[in-house]
Every structure is written in structure tokens, then in C-alpha cells.
N, C-alpha and C positions, 0 to 999 in steps of 0.2 A: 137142852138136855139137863134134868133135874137128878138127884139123887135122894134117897131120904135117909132117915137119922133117929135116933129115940126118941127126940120130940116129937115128934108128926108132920114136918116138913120138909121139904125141899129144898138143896144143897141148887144153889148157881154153878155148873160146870165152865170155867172160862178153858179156849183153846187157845196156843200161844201160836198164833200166825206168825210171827215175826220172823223173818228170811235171815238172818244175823241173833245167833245164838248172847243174849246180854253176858253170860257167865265165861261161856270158852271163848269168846269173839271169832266163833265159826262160824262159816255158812252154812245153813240149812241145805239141804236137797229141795226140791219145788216139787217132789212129790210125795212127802213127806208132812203129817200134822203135828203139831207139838204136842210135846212129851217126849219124844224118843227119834227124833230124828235123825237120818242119818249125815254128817256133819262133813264140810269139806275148808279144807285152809283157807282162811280169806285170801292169805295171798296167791293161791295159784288162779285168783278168776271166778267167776260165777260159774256154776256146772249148765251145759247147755241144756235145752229142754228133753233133746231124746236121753240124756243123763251121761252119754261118753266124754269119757273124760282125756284132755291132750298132753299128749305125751309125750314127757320130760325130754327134752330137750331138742326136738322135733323141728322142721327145717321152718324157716319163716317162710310167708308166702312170695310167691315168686315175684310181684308187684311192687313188696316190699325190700326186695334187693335190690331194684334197680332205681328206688326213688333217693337213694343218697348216691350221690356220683363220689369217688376219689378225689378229694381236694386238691391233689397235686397234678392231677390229669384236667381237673378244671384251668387250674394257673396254667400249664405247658400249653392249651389249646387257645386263652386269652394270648397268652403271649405269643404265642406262631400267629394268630392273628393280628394282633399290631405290629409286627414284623411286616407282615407283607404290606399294610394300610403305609406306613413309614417309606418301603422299598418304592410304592405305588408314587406318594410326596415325592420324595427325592427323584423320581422318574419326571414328574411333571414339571421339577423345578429347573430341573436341567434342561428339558425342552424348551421352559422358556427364556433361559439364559440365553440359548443357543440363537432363538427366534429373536431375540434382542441385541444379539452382539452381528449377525446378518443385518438387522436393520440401520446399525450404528456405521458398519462396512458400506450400505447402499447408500447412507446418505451423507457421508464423506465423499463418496466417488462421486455421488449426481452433485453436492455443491462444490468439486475440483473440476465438474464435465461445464457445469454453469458458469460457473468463473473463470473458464477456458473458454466458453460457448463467448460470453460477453465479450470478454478481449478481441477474440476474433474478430469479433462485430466490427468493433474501435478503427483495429489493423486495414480492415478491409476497405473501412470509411478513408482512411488515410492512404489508400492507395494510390489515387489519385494527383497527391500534393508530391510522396512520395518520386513517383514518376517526372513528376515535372520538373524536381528537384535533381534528378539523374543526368535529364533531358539537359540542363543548362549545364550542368559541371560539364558534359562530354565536350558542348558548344562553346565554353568557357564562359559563359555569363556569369558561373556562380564565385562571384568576390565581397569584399568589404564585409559589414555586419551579418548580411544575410548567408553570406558562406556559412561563419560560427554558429548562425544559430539552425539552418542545417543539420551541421556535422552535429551539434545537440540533438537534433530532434530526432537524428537517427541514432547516434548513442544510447541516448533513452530506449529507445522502443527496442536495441538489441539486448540491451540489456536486462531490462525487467522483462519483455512478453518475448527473446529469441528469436527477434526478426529478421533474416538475412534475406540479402537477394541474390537469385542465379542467373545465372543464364550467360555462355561467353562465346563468343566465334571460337569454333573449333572443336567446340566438345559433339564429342558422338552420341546422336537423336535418340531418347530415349522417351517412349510414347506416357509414361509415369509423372515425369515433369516436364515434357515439354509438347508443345501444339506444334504440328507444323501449316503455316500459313501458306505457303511456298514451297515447291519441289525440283528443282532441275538435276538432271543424269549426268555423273561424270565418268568417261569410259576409263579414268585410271583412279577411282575410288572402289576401294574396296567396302568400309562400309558407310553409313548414311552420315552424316556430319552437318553442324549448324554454320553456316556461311553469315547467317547474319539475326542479329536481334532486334525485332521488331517492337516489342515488348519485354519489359526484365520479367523473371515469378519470384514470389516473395512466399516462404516458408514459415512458418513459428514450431519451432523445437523439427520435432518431424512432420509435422501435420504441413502440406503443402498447399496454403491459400490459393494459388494463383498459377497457373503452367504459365513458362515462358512461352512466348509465341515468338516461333521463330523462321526462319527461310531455308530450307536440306538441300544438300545435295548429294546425292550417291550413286552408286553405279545402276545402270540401265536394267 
């Protein structure tokens, strides 16, 4: 678009498009040409296209309230959470103390059952010698070295593995410790009784290796 002049020419019309006013540093309206547009605050925003304008003080969008959480509602929920992960630890550790001091208990007791099992073994070997050693002192064979070292070999064995022997005419038959080999009725016995020992039994602590074997007699 031209204009003209006293000379005989044409004036160049320049339009100022520019959305940012140079002089006010306002925004233009975007439907608006330059020269006279109408102007809006740089700082409230660019005006939107259909031209409404928002209003001061107006609520934020609802998106935008829930994208910042409460900083101290964040830490309170961190921290109830490592509470329970901590409560969770210390539950497990305690389980396995537990599972540990059980197995410390079973295997005290199985190596006191084993080491009790062995000795047994030993006692039971030496039952034999034991007996024959009985067998002479009653007959009187057992004198000079071989007595002492006897009366040792039984020392010993009461005293470290609790070896005694039972068994004695007289005592009343009791089916726990003793066998009976032999039965005879006596019409003035009241209850069953050992008349004679056939074989001693030989004990350790309370564990009873061996029943006496013996010959009863009791009433009819």
C-alpha cells in the first residue's frame, strides 16, 4: 500500500507486526495491526486466541495441585516405611537367633547322647571280665595282685561312667530290673522275692545296662 505526496510518488506504508510493543514493552492483542493496538501487560501472559482474558487470581488447575506433595507428609510416609522394613529386620533376626541357639541345644545333647552311647558300648564290652571278677571274689579266688587290680578296675569304671552292680537274695522281683530265670511257689510268701542270683545287672547313672537274672519265688 502506497500513498502519495507533492512530488508525484509513492510513500512505502510499513505495518508494524511485531506482538511486543518496542516503546511500552506490552503485548499486542493478535488481532490487532500496528499503529494502534490494543496492548496487554507482558506480565500477565500472552492473551489467548479467542482474546478472554484470566482472571486475577483464579484457582490453579486441579493437576496442578496435586503434582507438589507436602514435604513433611512425604518424610512421615518415608519414615513409617522404614520403620516397618527395620521391625520386619529385627523379626528375622530374631528368628534366626532362635533357629541357632535350638541347634546349639541339639547338638550338645546328641554329642552328651554319643558320648554316653560310646561308653556304654565300653561297659557292656567289659561285662564279661566284670562277672568273672565277681564270680571269684564270691569263691574266693580273688587275692594277691589281681584282687587290687580288680578292686581298680572297678573303682574306675564307678567312678568316671557310674557303674554299679545289683542284684541281691532277697530283694522283691521287680520286672524293670530284674529277669526272672526261675519261678517256684511259696505258700507263706506274700510277695514274689529273689532267692538267688544267677547273674548280677549292672547300671550307669540310671540307664540300666543289663537285668539281673534271677531265680523268684512267691506265693501260688
Amino acid at each position: 500500500m502506497t500513498e502519495g505526496n507533492e512530488e508525484g510518488y509513492e510513500r512505502p506504508v510499513v505495518n508494524d507486526r511485531r506482538k511486543i510493543d518496542p516503546e511500552t514493552g506490552r503485548v499486542r492483542s493478535a488481532g490487532t495491526a500496528g499503529g494502534g493496538p490494543e496492548m496487554v501487560d507482558a506480565a500477565e501472559g500472552i492473551v489467548p486466541e479467542d482474546g478472554s482474558q484470566p482472571e486475577p487470581g483464579g484457582e490453579a488447575p486441579e493437576g496442578a495441585q496435586g503434582a507438589e506433595e507436602d514435604p513433611l507428609a512425604q518424610a512421615q510416609a518415608q519414615a513409617a516405611d522404614l520403620q516397618d522394613q527395620l521391625a520386619r529386620r529385627n523379626a528375622d533376626v530374631y528368628n534366626l537367633q532362635q533357629e541357632y541357639n535350638a541347634y546349639v541345644r541339639r547338638s550338645k545333647a546328641d554329642a552328651a547322647n554319643q558320648r554316653r552311647a560310646g561308653a556304654n558300648e565300653v561297659l557292656e564290652a567289659l561285662m564279661g571280665v566284670l562277672d568273672d571278677v565277681d564270680a571269684a571274689r564270691k569263691h574266693g579266688d580273688l587275692a594277691g595282685p589281681f584282687a587290687a587290680i580288680a578292686e581298680k578296675l572297678e573303682g574306675t569304671l564307678g567312678q568316671r561312667f557310674e557303674l554299679s552292680r545289683f542284684g541281691e537274695v532277697g530283694e522283691e522281683f521287680d520286672p524293670e530290673v530284674h529277669e526272672a530265670l526261675m519261678h517256684s511257689a511259696d505258700p507263706e510268701a506274700t510277695s514274689t522275692t529273689v532267692t538267688q542270683v544267677l547273674q548280677p545287672g549292672y547300671r550307669a547313672g540310671e540307664r540300666v545296662l543289663r537285668a539281673a537274672r534271677v531265680a523268684v519265688a512267691g506265693p501260688e
